[in-house]
C-alpha positions in Angstrom: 233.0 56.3 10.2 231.8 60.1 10.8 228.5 60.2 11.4 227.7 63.9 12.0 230.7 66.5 13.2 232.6 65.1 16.2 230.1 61.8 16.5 232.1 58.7 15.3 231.0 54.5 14.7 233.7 52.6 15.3 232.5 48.7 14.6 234.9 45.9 16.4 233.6 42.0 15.7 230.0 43.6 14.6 229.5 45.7 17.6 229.3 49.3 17.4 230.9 51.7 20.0 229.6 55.5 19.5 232.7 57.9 20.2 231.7 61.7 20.7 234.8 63.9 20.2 234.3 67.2 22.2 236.9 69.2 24.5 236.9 66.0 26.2 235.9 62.6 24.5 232.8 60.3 25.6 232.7 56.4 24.7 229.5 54.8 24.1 229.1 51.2 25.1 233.1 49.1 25.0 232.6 46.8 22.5 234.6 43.3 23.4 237.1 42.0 25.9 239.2 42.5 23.2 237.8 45.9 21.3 240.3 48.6 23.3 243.2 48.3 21.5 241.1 48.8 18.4 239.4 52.3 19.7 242.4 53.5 21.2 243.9 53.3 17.7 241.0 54.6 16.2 241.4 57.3 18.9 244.6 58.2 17.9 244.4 58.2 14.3 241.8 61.2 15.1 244.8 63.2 16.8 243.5 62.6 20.7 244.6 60.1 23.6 242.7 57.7 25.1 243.1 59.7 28.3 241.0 62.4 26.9 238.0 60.1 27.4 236.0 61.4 30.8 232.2 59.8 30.3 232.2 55.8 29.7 228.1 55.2 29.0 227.3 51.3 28.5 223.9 50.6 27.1 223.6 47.6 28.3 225.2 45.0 30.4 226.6 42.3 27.8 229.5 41.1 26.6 229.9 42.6 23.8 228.9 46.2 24.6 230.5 46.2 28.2 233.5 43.5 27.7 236.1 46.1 27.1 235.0 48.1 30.0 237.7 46.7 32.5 240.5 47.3 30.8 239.3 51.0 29.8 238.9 51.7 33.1 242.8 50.7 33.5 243.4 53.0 31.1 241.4 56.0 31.7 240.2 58.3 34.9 236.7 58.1 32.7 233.3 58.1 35.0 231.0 54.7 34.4 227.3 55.4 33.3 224.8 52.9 33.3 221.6 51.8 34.1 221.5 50.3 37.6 219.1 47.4 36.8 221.6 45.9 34.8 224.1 45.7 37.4 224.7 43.1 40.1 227.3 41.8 42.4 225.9 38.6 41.5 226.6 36.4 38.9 222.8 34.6 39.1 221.5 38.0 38.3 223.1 38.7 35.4 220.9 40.6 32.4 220.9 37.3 30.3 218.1 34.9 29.8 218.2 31.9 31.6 219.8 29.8 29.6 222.1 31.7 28.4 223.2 32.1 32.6 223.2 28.3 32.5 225.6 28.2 29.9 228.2 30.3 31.8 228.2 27.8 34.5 229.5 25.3 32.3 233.2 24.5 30.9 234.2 26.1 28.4 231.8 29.0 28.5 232.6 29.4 32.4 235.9 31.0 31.8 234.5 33.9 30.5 232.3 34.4 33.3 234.0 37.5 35.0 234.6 38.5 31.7 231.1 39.7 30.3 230.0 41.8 32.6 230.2 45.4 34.6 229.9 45.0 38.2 228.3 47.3 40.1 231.7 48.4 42.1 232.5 49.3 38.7 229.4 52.1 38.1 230.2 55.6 38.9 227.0 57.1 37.6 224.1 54.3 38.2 221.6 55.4 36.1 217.4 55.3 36.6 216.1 57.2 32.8 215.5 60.8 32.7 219.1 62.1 33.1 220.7 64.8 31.3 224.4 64.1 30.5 226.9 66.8 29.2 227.9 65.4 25.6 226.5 67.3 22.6 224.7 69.9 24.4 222.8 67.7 26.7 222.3 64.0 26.3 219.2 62.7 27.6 219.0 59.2 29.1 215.6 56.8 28.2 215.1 53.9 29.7 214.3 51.5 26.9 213.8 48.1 29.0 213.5 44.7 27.0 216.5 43.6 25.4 217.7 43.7 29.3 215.8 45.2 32.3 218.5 48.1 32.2 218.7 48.6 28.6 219.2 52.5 27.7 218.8 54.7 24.6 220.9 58.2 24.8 218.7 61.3 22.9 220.2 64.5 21.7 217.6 66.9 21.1 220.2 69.5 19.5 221.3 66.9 16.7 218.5 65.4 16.6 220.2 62.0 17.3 219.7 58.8 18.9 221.8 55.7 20.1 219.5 52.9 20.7 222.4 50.3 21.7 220.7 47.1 20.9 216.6 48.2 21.4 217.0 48.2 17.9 219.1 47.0 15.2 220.0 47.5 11.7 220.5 44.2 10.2 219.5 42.4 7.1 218.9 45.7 5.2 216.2 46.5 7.8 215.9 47.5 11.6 214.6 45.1 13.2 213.2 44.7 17.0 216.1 42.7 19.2 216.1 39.0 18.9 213.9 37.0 21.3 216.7 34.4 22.3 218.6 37.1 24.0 216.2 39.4 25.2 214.7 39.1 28.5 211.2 40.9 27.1 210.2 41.3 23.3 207.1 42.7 24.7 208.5 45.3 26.5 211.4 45.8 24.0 208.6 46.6 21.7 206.6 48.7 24.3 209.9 50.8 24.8 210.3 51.0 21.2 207.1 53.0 20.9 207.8 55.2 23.2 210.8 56.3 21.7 209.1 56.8 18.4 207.4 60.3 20.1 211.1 61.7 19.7 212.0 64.1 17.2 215.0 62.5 15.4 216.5 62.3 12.4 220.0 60.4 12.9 219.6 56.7 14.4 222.8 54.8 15.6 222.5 51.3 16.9 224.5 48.4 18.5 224.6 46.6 15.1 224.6 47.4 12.0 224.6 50.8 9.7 223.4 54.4 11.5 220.5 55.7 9.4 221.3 59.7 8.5 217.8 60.9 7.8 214.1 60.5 8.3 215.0 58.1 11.1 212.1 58.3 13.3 209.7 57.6 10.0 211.4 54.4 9.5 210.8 53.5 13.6 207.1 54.3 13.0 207.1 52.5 10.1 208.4 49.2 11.9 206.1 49.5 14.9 203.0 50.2 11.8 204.5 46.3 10.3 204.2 44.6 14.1 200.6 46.2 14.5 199.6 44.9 11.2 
């Protein structure tokens, strides 16, 4: 789906990836293992290559937002943004909760292992908050810390847009603060959550579920009001 000119949603298995269609085109967040084949053809059906796609940005460091990163990479010359406390040479230190690590250890789960994860030989651009990207003018990078320690929301202050990967989600006809079972922090989840309500925004795109296209930041303000309640 379109969400404003040149910003698209393309949804694989549930997971949103955010593709930005400028001169040259920027991919947020992967999706799946299995999700490239999908955007590529999603891609082309717009009248571009995938090899038009210089700026990779992950959100966050799980599998279903950085799966399809490996085989992207394949694919494209693309750079690799993304926050560098979610990355790791290290499978013990991956941005899961403990058991969820646990679980990966074990047959079957363990096969996936290499599979769910950026490494951080895979980073081009390791990210700390506070950076301005190219795309749309000037991207601005927040560290929104929670959901994992490297979690990141990506501001546009010209569209008046932001991509919250999974800080937030739009589920069960609400947005909603990211599950505790797989978040490393609710606490700070919701402490980063407040701080991104300051922002002037109007368009709200997450990890799961429907973008909202207007009054966006109201309906933040008017979850974080619920929680103080």
């Amino acid at each position: 789906m379109e969400i404003i000119p040149h910003v698209y949603q393309v949804t694989h298995r549930k997971a949103n990836i955010i593709l930005i269609v400028e001169e040259e085109l920027t991919l947020i967040d992967t999706g799946f293992r299995n999700s490239p084949s999908y955007i590529i053809n999603y891609i082309n059906s717009l009248g571009r290559s995938v090899e038009d796609i210089s700026l990779i940005i992950i959100t966050h460091n799980h599998l279903d937002h950085a799966g399809g990163l490996a085989e992207l990479k394949k694919l494209t010359r693309a750079r690799i943004a993304a926050h560098k406390a979610d990355l790791s040479e290290r499978e013990d230190q991956l941005p899961y909760r403990k058991t969820v690590r646990r679980l990966l250890r074990i047959p079957p789960f363990s096969i996936f292992r290499p599979l769910v994860y950026a490494r951080l030989r895979d980073i081009d651009i390791p990210l700390e908050g506070g950076e301005v990207l190219s795309p749309l003018g000037g991207l601005e990078v927040i560290h929104t810390p929670g959901h994992t320690p490297g979690s990141i929301s990506l501001f546009s202050p010209q569209r008046k847009l932001l991509i919250v990967g999974d800080a937030l989600n739009n589920r069960y006809r609400d947005i909603r603060f990211p599950p505790k079972m797989v978040s490393i922090s609710q606490a700070q989840a919701i402490d980063s959550i407040k701080n991104i309500a300051r922002l002037d925004f109007d368009i709200l795109c997450f990890g799961h579920g429907k973008p909202i296209t207007g009054d966006a930041s109201t309906r933040v303000r008017d979850l974080i009001k619920r929680h103080e309640l």
